[in-house]
N, C-alpha and C positions, 0 to 999 in steps of 0.2 A: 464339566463339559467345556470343550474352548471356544472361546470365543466366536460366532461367524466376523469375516472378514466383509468389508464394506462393497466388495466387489460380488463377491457368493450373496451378500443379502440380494443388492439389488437385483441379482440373475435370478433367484426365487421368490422376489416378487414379481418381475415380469412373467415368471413361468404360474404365478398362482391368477393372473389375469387373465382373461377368456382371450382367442387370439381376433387379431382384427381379419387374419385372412385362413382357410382351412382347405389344402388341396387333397381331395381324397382318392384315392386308385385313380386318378387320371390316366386315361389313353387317348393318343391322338395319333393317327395312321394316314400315310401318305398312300394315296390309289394312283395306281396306271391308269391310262385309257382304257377303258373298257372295263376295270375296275378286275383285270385278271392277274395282280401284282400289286400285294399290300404289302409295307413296310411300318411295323411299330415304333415309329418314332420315339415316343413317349408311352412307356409299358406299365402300367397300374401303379403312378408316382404321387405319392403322399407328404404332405409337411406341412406346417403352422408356423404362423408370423405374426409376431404380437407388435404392439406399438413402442416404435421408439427400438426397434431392435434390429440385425440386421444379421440377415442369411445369407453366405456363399454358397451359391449353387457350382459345384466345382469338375471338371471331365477335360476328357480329350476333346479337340474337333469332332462332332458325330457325334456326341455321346445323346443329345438330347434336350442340353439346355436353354440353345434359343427357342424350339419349338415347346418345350412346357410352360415359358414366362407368355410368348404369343399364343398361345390356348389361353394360358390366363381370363387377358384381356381381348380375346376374339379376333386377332388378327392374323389368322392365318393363312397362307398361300391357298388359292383354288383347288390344287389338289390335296390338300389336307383336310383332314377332319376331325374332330374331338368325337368320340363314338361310346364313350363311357366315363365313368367317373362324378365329381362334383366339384366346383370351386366356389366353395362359400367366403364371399368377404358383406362384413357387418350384416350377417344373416339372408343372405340373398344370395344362391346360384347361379355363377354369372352363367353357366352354361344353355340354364334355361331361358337365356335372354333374347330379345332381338338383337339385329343390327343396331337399331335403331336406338334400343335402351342403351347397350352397351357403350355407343356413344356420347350419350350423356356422364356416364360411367368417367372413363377415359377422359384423360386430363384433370376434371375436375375431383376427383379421387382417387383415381389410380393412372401414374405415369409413368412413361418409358423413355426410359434416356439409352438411343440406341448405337451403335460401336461406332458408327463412321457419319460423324458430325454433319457433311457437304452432301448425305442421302436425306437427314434433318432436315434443310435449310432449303430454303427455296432460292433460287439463285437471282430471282427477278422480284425479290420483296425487300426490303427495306429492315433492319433489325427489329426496328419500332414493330412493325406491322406482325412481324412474326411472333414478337415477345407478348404483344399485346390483345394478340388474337383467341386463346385461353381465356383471359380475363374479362375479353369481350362477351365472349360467351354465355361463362360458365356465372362468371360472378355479374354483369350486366354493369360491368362501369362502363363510362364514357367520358368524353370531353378529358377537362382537365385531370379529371381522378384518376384515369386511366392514364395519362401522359407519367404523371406524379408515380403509379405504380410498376410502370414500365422501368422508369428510372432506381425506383426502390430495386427492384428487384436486379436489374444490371449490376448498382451497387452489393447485392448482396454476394453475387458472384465475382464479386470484385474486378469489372469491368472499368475501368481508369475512364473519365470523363463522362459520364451514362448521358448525356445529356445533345455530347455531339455523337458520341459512335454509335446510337440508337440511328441515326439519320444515313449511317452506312451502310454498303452490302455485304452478304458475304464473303467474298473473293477478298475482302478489305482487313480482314481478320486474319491474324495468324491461326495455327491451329487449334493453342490452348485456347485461343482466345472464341474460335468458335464450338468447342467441348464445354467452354464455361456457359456461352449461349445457351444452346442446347440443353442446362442445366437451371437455368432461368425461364425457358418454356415450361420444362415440365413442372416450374414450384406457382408458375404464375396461377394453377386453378387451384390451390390449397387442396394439394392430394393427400391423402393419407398414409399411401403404398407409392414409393419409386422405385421402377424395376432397372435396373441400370446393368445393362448388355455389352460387357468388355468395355465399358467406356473410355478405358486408356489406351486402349491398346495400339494406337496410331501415334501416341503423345511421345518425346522425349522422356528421360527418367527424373529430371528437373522439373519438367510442367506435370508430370503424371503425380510425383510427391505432392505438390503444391496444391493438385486437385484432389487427391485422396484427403489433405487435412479439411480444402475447403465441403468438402460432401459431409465431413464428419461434424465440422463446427454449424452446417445448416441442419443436418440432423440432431442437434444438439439444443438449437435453439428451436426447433419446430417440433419436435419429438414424432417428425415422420418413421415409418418401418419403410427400413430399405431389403431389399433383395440384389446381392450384389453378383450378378454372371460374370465368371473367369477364370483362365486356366494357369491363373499365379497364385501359385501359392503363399511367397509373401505378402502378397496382397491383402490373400485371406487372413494369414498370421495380422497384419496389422487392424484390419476394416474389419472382421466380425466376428459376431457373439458364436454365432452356431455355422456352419458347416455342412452339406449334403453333397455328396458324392454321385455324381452320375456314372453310369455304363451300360452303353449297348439300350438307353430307353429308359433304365430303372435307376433308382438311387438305391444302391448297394450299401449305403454307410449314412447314418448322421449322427452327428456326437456336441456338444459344445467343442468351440474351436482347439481349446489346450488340450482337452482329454481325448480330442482325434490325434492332435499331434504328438502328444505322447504315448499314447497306447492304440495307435489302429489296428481293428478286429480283421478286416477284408483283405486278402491280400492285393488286391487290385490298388487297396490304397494305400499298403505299403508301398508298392511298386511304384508309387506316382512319389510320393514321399522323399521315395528312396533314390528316383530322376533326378530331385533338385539337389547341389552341389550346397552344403557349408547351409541348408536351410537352418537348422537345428540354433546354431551361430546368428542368423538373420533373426529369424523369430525371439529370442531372446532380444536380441536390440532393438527388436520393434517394439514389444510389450513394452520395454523399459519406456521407450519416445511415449507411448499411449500411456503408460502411467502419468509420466511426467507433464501430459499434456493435461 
């Protein structure tokens, strides 16, 4: 028998551990006024996320995938609704939740880091205040612990001086540098789950590399499970373990990320596949940088 390879063990032992979160036949339907025009946003969408591991959730515009990650965590538009289904994270329904639980929920175990940084940020709050307001919360520091942790966590983001640009505003940040923010909010409650929605996609291709390593080396040292929304495919080639395909509401496809890329079953995700130019070529030198890393 050969050998297993150190990369297949660890992927079978994450898969022999219970998951931390379990979406089951989720739907969630958008009503018209009068409730005479339903739209399945999210059509009976299933998948598991263990810790320490990370899923692309992957589609066109429309396909589905910011309204299953906001069902998740209960934040969905007024006209939306989750009407079926179950999302068990650490044995609890978040479905069956209130508002009110949910937000206990949120931030301090499950976070979203959402595409456009300057919707995040409040314009009229101060870094400190924003960074520190999580912590405030969820973990009850204050005074200097909380100044001390604010600054920790700017550092981990690798925010250059945490000590004066906590004391600035948004507007005062360049882009990557309010993406990195934004990513400092949501570790400040020690989540367990970061759902992270296109996060680059506003970035340069220099600051977006730079934040892809940085996501990977906090998940590295925290052993958070991330869920990563986005319609790159190198992306996914670089950043995750496993892979799910949305279309039209449903995930049509989920595979570990190599064996989608070399063998997909759906044609839908051939097609998407087969959009990107010289992928085949990309993916190959990404695995190599993630090896090497």
């Amino acid at each position: 028998m050969a050998p297993q390879t150190p990369q297949r063990s660890a992927r079978e032992a994450v898969a022999r551990r219970d998951p931390i979160l379990t979406v089951s036949e989720l739907q969630t339907h958008f009503f018209s006024f009068g409730g005479t025009r339903v739209v399945r946003a999210v059509d009976r969408v299933s998948f598991t996320l263990h810790e320490g591991e990370t899923l692309g959730l992957v589609g066109e515009s429309g396909s589905g995938k910011t309204t299953t990650c906001l069902s998740i965590v209960g934040l969905l538009p007024r006209a939306a609704r989750t009407v079926g289904g179950s999302v068990v994270f650490e044995g609890e329904d978040l479905t069956r939740k209130s508002q009110r639980e949910l937000r206990r929920i949120r931030g301090r175990r499950i976070a979203v880091i959402l595409q456009d940084p300057m919707a995040s940020l409040n314009p009229l709050f101060t870094i400190f205040r924003q960074v520190a307001e999580p912590a405030f919360f969820h973990q009850q520091l204050r005074g200097r612990t909380l100044r001390e942790r604010v600054q920790h966590l700017l550092r981990a983001v690798r925010i250059p001086s945490p000590e004066w640009r906590m004391r600035e505003y948004p507007h005062q940040m360049s882009g990557g540098m309010r993406q990195r923010i934004v990513g400092a909010i949501a570790l400040a409650g020690g989540p367990r789950v970061v759902i992270a929605d296109e996060p680059t996609t506003n970035l340069d291709v220099t600051i977006q590399a730079q934040y892809l390593d940085l996501l990977k080396d906090i998940q590295r040292e925290t052993g958070v499970a991330l869920i990563f929304v986005t319609h790159n495919l190198g992306i996914v080639a670089k950043m995750c373990d496993r892979v799910a395909v949305m279309y039209a509401g449903k995930i049509i496809e989920q595979a570990p990320v190599r064996e989608l890329f070399d063998d997909p079953k759906h044609p839908y995700t051939r097609a998407l596949l087969g959009s990107v130019p010289k992928l085949a070529r990309f993916i190959r030198a990404a695995r190599k940088r993630c090896h090497a890393a």
